[in-house]
LUMMILUM-416721 format. One line per 3 residues: number of its first residue (from 1); for each residue z, y, x of C-alpha. Coordinates in nm, 4 decimals, always signed. Layout:
BEGIN
NUM = Z,Y,X | ...
//
This chain:
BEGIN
1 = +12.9829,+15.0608,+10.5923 | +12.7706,+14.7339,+10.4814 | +12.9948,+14.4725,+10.5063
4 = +12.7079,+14.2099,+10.5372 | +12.6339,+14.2708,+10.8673 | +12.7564,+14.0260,+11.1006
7 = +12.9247,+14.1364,+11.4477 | +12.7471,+14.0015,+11.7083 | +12.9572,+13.7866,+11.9394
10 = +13.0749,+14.0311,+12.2140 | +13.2120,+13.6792,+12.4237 | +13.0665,+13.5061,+12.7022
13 = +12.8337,+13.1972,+12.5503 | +12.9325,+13.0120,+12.8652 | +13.3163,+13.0411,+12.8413
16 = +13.4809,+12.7234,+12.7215 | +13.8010,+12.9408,+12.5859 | +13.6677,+13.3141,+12.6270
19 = +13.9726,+13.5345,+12.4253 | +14.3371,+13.3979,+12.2269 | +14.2989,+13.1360,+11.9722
22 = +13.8810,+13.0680,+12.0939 | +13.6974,+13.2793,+11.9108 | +13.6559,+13.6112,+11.7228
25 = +13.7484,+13.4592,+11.4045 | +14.0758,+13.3088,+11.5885 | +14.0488,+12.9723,+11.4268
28 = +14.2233,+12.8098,+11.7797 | +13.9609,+12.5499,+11.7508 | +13.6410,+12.4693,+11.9945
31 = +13.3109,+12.5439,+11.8977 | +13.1612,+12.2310,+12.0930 | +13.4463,+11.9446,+12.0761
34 = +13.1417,+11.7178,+12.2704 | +13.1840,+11.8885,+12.5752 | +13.5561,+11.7402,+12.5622
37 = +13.5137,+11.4113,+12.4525 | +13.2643,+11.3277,+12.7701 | +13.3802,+10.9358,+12.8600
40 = +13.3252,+10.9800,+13.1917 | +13.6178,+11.2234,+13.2517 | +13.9824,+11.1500,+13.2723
43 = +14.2160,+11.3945,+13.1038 | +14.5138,+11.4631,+13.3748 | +14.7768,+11.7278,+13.3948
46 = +14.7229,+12.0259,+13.6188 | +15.0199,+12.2063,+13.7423 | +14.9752,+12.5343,+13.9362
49 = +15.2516,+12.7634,+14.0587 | +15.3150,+13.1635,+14.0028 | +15.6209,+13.3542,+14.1302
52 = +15.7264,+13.4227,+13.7655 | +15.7430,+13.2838,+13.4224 | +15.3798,+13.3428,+13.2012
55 = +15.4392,+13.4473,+12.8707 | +14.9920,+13.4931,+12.8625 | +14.7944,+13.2449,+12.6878
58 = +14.5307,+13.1418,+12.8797 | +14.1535,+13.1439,+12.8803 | +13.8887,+12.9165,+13.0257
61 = +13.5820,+13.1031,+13.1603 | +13.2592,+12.9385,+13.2633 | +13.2933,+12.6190,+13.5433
64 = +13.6145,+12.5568,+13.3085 | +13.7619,+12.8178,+13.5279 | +14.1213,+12.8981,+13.4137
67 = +14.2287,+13.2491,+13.3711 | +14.5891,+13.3723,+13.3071 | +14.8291,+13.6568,+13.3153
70 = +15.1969,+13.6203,+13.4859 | +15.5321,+13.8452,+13.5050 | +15.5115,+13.8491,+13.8173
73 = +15.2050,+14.1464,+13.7766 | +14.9144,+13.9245,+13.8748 | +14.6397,+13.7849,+13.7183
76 = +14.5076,+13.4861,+13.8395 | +14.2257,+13.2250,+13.8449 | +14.2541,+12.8805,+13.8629
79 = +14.0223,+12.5967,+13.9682 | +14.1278,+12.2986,+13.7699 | +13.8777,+12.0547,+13.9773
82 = +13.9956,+12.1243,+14.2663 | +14.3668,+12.2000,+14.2070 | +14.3764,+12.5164,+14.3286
85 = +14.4184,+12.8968,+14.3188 | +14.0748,+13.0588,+14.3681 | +14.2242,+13.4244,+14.3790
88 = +14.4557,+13.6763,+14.1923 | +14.4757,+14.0648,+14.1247 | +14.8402,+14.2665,+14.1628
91 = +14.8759,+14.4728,+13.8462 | +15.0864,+14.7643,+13.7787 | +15.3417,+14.5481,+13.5326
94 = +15.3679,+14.2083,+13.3589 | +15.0894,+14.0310,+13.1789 | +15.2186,+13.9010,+12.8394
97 = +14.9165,+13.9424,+12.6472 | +14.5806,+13.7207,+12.6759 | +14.2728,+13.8082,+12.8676
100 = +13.9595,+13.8114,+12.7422 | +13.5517,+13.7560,+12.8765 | +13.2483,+13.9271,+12.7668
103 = +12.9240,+13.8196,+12.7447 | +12.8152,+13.9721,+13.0640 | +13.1277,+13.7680,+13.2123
106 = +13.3996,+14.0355,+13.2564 | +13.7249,+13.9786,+13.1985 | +13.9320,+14.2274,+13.0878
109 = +14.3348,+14.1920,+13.0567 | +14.5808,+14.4548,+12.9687 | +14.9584,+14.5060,+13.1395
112 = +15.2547,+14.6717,+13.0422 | +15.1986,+14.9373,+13.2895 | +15.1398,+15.2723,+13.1345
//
């Protein structure tokens, strides 16, 4: 196996938070910390309501889109501009792990279903 060869990044390039901890290295830090410092926007709080605890961590797809996994067996999206729900998927089981995008802009998330 050569270990020189570099993995190519199997993540969406337009995902702000694509996978746990950012990045396939997992540092937990953003690649592009100017896209969060823009003046003209005012950091607020942004509550949104599922009918169970989430033990998930999220992930931010493209349009800052937020993804996330609940116990109650869905997995939703969340528009954080506009304060609401934009959909969410029943499952077979709880989400408790985090979701991830690919490049093509997939998002794959696995349950405790069997």
């Amino acid at each position: 196996m050569n270990q020189n060869k570099k993995l190519k990044n199997p993540y969406s390039k337009n995902a702000a938070w694509p996978c746990m901890r950012g990045n396939t290295k997992n540092t937990g830090r953003l690649h592009d910390l100017e896209h969060w410092k823009n003046p003209g926007i005012t950091p607020k709080a942004i509550h949104f309501r599922t009918e169970n605890a989430i033990f998930s961590t999220p992930i931010i797809g493209e349009l800052e889109r937020i993804f996330v996994g609940s116990a109650d067996h869905k997995f939703y999206a969340f528009d954080p501009h506009e304060g609401i729900e934009e959909w969410s998927s029943e499952v077979g089981e709880i989400i408790d792990s985090a979701g991830c995008i690919d490049e093509d802009g997939t998002i794959y998330v696995a349950a405790g279903d069997s």
